[in-house]
Phi, psi and omega in degrees: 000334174318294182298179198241158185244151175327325205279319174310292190292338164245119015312301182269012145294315153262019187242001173241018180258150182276135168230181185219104180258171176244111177243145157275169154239147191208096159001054220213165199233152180212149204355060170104332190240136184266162199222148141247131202246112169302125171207137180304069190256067158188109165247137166227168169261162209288135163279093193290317188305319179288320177296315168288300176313330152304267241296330163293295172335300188271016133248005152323288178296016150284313159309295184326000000 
């Protein structure tokens, strides 16, 4: 019983992992009431090393 079975163990590989989707959005109204139709196109896990090198960037350009 100690051990944890596959189904478990990538279940909880992906559910403590950090990710980055990339989603669209788009407007759309259906019998009167507007909606946003959400959608999923890119999930990668998160870089940390790439992120922080944006962030610096874009506040490098903030000063400037």
């Amino acid at each position: 019983e100690g051990e944890d079975n596959p189904y478990q163990m990538t279940l909880k590989e992906a559910t403590w992992a950090q990710h980055l989707f990339r989603v669209s959005v788009t407007p759309n109204e259906y019998n009167g009431e507007k909606r946003q139709r959400i959608t999923v196109r890119a999930v990668v896990p998160v870089d940390f090393a790439a992120e922080s090198r944006f962030i610096l960037e874009e506040l490098s350009k903030m000063r400037a």
